[in-house]
PAGUVO-979277 format. One record per residue: x, z, y of N, C-alpha, C, O, CB in turn; residue number from 1. Coordinates in Angstrom, 3 decimals. Each point is the difference from the previous one (the first is absolute). Glycine has a CB too. Layout:
<pts>
n_c1_n_c3_n_c2_ca_c1_ca_c3_ca_c2_c_c1_c_c3_c_c2_o_c1_o_c3_o_c2_cb_c1_cb_c3_cb_c2_resi
X_Z_Y_X_Z_Y_X_Z_Y_X_Z_Y_X_Z_Y_NUM
...
</pts>
This chain:
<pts>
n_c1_n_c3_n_c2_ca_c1_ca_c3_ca_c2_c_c1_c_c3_c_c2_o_c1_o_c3_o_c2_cb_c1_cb_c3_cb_c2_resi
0.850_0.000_-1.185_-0.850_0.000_1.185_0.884_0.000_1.233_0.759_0.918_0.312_-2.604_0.303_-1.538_1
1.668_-2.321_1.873_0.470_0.574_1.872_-0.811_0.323_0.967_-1.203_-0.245_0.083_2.690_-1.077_-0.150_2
-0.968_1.747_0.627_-0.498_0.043_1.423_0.337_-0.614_0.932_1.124_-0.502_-0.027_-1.394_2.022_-0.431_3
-0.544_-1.693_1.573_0.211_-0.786_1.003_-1.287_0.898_1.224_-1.098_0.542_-0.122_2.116_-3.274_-1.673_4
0.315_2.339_3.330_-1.144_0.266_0.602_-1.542_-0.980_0.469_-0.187_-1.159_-0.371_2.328_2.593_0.884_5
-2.949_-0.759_0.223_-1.158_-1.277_0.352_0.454_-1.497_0.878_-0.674_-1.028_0.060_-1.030_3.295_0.135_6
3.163_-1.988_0.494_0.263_-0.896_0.792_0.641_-1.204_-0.860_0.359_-1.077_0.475_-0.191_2.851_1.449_7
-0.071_-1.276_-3.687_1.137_-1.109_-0.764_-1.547_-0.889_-0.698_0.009_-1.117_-0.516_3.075_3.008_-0.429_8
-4.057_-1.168_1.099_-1.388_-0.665_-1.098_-0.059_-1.209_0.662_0.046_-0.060_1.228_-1.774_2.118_-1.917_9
1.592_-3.406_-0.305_0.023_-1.289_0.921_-1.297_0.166_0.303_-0.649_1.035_-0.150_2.344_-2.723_-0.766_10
-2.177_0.363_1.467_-1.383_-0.074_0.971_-0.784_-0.202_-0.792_-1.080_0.584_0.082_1.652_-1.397_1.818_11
-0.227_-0.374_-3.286_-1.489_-0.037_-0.327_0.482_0.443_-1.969_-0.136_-0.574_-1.080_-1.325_-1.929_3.554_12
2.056_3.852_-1.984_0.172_0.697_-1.675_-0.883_0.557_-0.535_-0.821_0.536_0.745_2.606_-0.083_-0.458_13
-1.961_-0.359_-1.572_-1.043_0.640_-0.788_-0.230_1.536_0.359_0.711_0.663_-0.756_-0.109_-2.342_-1.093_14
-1.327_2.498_2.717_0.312_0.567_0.450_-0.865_1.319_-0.753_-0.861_0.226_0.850_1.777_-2.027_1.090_15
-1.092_2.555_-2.804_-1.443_0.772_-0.700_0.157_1.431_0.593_0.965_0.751_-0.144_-1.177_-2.084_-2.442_16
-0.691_1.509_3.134_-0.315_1.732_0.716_-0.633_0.670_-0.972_-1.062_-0.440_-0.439_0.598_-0.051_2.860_17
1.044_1.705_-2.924_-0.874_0.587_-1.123_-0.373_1.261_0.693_0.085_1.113_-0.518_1.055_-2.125_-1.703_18
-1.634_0.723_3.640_-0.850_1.506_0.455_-1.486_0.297_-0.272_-0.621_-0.599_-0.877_2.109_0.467_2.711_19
-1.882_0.814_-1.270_-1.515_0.691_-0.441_-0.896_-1.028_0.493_0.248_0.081_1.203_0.205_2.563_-0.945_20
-1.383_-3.617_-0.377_-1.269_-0.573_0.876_-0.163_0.755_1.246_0.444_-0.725_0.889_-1.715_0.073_-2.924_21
0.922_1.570_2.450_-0.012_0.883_1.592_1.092_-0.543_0.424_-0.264_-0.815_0.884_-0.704_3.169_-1.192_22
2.621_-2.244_-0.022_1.032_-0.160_0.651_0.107_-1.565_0.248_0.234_-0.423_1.132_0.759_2.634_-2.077_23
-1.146_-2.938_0.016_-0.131_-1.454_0.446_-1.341_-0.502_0.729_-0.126_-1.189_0.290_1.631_0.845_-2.258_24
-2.334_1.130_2.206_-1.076_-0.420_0.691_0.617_0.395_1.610_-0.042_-0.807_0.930_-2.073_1.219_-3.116_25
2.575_0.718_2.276_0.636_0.316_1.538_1.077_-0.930_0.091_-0.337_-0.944_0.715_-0.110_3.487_-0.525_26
1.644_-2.655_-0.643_0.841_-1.118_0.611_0.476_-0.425_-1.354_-0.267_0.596_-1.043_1.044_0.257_3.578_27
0.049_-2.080_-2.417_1.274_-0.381_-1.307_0.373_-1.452_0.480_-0.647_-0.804_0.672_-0.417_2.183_-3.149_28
2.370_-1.457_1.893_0.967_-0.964_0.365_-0.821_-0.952_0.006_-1.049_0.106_-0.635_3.062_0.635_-0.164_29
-1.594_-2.335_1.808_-0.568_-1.180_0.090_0.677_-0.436_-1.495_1.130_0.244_-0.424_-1.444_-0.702_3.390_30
-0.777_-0.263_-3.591_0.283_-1.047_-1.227_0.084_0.938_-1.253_0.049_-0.645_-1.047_1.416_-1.247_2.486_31
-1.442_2.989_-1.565_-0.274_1.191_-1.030_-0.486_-0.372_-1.015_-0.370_-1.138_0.288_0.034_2.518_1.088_32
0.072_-1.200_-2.403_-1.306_0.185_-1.065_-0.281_1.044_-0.383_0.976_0.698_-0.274_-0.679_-2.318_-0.505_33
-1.578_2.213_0.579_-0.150_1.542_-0.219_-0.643_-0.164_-1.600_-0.805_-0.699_-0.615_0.252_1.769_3.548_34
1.484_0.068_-3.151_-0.173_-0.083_-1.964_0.904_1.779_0.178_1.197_0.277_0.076_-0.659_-4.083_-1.602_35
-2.217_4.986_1.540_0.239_0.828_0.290_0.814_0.664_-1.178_-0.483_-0.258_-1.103_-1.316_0.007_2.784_36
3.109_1.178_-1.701_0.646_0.043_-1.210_-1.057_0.914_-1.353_0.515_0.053_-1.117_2.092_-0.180_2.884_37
-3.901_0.732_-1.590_-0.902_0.164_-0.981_-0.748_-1.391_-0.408_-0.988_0.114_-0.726_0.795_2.336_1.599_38
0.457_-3.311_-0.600_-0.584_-1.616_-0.090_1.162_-0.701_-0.819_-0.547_-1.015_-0.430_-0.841_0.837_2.973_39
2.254_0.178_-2.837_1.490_-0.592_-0.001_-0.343_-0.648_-1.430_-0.156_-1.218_-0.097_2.024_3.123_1.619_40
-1.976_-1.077_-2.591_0.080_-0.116_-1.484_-1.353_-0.940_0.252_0.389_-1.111_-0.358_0.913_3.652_-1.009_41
-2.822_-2.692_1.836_-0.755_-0.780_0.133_0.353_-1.141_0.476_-0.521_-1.073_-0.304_-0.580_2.624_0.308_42
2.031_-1.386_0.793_-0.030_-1.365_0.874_1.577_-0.659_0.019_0.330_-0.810_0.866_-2.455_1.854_0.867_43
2.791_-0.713_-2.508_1.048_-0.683_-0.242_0.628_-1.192_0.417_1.004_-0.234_0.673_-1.710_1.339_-1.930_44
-0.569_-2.150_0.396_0.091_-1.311_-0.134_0.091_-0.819_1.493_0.462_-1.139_0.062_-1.755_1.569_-2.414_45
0.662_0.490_3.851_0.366_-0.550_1.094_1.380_0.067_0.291_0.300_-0.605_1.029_-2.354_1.005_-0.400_46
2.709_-0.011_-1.047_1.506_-0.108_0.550_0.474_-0.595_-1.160_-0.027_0.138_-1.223_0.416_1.886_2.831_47
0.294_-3.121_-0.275_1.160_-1.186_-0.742_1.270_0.190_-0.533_0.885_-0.097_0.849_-1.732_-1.057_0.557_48
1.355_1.475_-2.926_0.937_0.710_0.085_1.270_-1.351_0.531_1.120_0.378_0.344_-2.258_1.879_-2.376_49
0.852_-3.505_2.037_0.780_-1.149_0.295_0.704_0.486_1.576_1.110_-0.282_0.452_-2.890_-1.714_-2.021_50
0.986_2.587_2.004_0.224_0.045_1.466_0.970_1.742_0.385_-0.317_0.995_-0.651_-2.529_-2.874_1.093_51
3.726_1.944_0.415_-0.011_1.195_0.339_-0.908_1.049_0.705_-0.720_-0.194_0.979_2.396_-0.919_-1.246_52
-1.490_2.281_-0.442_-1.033_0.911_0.070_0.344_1.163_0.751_0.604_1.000_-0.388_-1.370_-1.809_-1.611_53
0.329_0.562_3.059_0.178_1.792_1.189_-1.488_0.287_-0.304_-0.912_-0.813_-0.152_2.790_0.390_2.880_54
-1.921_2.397_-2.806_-0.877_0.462_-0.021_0.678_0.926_0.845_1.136_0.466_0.085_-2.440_-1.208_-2.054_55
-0.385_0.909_2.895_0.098_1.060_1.190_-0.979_1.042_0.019_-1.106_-0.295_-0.452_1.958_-1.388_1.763_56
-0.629_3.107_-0.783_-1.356_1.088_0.135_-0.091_0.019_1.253_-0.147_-0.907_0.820_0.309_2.478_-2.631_57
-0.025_-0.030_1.948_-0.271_0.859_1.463_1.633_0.095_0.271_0.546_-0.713_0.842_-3.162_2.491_-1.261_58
3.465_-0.637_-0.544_1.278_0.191_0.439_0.923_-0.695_-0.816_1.008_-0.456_0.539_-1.616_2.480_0.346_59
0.412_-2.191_-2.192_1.108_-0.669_-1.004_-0.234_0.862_-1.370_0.368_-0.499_-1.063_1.659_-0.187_3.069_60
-2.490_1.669_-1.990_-0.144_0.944_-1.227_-1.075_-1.199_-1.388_0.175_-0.307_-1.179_-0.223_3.344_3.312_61
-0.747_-3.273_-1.335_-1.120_-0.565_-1.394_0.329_-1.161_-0.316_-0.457_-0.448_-1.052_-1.524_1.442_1.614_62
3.047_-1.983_0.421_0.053_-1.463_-0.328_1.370_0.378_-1.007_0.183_-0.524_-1.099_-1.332_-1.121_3.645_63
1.940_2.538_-1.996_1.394_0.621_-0.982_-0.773_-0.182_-1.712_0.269_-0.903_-0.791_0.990_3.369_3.003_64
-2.258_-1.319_-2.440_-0.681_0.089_-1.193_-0.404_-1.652_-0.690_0.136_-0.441_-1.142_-1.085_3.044_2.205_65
0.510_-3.108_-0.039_-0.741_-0.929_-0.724_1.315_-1.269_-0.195_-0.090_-0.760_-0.964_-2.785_1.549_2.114_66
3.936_-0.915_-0.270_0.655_-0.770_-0.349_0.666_0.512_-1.450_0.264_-0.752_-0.938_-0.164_-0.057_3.468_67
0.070_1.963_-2.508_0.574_-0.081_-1.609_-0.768_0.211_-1.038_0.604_-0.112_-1.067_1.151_0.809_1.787_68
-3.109_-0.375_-0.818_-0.888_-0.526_-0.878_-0.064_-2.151_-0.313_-0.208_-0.804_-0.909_-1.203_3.690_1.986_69
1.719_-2.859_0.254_-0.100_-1.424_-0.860_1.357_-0.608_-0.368_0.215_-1.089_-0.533_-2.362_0.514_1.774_70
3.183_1.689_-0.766_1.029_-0.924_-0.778_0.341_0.521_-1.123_1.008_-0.416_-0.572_-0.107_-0.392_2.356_71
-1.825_2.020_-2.429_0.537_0.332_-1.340_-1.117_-0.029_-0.936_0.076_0.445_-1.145_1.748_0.953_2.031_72
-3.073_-2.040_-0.272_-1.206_-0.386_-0.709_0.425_-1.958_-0.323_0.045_-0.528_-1.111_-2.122_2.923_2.678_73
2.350_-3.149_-0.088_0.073_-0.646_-0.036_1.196_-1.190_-0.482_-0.062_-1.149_-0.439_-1.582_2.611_1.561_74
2.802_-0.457_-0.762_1.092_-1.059_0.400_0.254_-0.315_1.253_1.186_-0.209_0.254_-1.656_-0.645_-2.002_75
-0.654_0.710_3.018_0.157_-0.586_0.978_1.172_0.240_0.751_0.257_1.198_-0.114_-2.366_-1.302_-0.066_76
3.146_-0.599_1.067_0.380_0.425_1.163_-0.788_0.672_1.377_-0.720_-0.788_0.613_2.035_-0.845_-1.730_77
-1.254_2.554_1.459_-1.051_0.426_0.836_0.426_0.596_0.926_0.966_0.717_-0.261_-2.281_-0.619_-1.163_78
0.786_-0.110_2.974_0.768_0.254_1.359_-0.878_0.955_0.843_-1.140_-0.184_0.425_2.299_-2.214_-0.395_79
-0.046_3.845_0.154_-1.285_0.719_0.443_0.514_-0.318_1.483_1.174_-0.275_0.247_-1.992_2.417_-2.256_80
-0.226_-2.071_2.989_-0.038_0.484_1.170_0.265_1.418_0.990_-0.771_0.931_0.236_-0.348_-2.639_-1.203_81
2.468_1.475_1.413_0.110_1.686_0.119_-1.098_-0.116_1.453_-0.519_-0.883_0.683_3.710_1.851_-1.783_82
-3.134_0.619_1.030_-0.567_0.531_1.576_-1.745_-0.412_-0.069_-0.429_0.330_1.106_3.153_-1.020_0.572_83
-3.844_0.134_-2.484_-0.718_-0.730_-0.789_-0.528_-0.231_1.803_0.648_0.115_1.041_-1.116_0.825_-4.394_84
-0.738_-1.245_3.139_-0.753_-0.682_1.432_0.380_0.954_1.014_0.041_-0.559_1.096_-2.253_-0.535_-2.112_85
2.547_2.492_1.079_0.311_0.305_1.453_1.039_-0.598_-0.149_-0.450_-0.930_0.669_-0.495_2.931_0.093_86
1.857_-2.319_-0.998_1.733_-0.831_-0.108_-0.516_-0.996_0.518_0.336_-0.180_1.171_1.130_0.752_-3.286_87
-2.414_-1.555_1.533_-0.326_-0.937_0.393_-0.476_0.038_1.625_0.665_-0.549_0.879_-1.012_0.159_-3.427_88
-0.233_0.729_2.668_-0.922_0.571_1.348_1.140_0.100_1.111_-0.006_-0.668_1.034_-1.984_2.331_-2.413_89
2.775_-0.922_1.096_1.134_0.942_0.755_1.060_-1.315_0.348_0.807_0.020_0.929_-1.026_2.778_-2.488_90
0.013_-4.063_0.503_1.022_-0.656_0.057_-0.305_-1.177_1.036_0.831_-0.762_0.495_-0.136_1.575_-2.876_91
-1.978_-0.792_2.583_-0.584_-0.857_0.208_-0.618_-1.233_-0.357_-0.619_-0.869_0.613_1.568_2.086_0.168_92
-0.605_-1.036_-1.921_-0.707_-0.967_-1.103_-1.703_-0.504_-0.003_-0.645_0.904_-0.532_2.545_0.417_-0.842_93
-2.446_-2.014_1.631_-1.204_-0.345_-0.208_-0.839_0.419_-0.934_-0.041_-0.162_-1.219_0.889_-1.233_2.077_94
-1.803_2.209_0.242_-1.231_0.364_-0.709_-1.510_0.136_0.226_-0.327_0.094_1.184_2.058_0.689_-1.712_95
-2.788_-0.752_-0.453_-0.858_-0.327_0.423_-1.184_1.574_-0.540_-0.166_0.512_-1.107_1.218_-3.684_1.166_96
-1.562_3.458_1.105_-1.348_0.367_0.153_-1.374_-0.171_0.153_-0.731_-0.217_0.967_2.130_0.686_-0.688_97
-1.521_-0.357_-1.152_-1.625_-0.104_-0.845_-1.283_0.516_0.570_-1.065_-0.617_0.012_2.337_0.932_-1.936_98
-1.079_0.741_2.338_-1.191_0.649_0.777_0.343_-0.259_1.723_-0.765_0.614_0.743_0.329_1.506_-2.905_99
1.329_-2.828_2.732_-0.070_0.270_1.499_-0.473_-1.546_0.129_-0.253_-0.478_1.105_2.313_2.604_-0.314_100
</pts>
C-alpha cells in the first residue's frame, strides 16, 4: 500500500470514499465514488481493479483499513489518501457540496 498526498491523486483517478452516507452527503472530493466501507464486500465489482485505486475517508484511518483488506483479500495495488477529505479540503483540492 502507498500513500500519497491529495495534491499527487490525478484528476480523473479512480477515486472511492468509503465514508458514512451523512458524511458524503455534506461534502466529498470532486469525481469520488462513494462505496461506503460497510458496502465494500457488496459492491466490489464497481471498482476497476485495471485502473489505479486511491481510497479516501474523513482523516486516513478507514481508507488505511480498507486499502489492506483489498490487498490481502484481493491482490490489488491500492492507494490510500493521506489527510482523507479534510487533506483534501485543506489542500485545496476540488470539492463538491451537495446540500448548499
Amino acid at each position: 500500500m502507498r500513500n500519497v498526498t491529495p495534491q499527487e491523486v490525478p484528476e480523473n483517478a479512480q477515486l472511492i470514499d468509503v465514508r458514512e452516507v451523512h458524511e458524503w452527503n455534506t461534502e466529498h472530493a470532486q469525481g469520488a465514488t462513494h462505496i461506503p466501507m460497510g458496502e465494500l464486500v457488496d459492491r466490489i465489482d464497481e471498482i476497476d481493479p485495471d485502473q489505479d485505486i486511491y481510497v479516501i475517508c474523513h482523516l486516513g484511518g478507514r481508507s488505511m483499513q480498507v486499502c489492506q483488506y483489498l490487498e490481502h483479500t484481493k491482490g490489488w495495488d491500492v492507494i490510500n489518501v493521506e489527510g482523507g477529505t479534510d487533506g483534501w479540503k485543506a489542500q485545496g483540492c476540488p470539492m463538491v457540496y451537495p446540500n448548499h
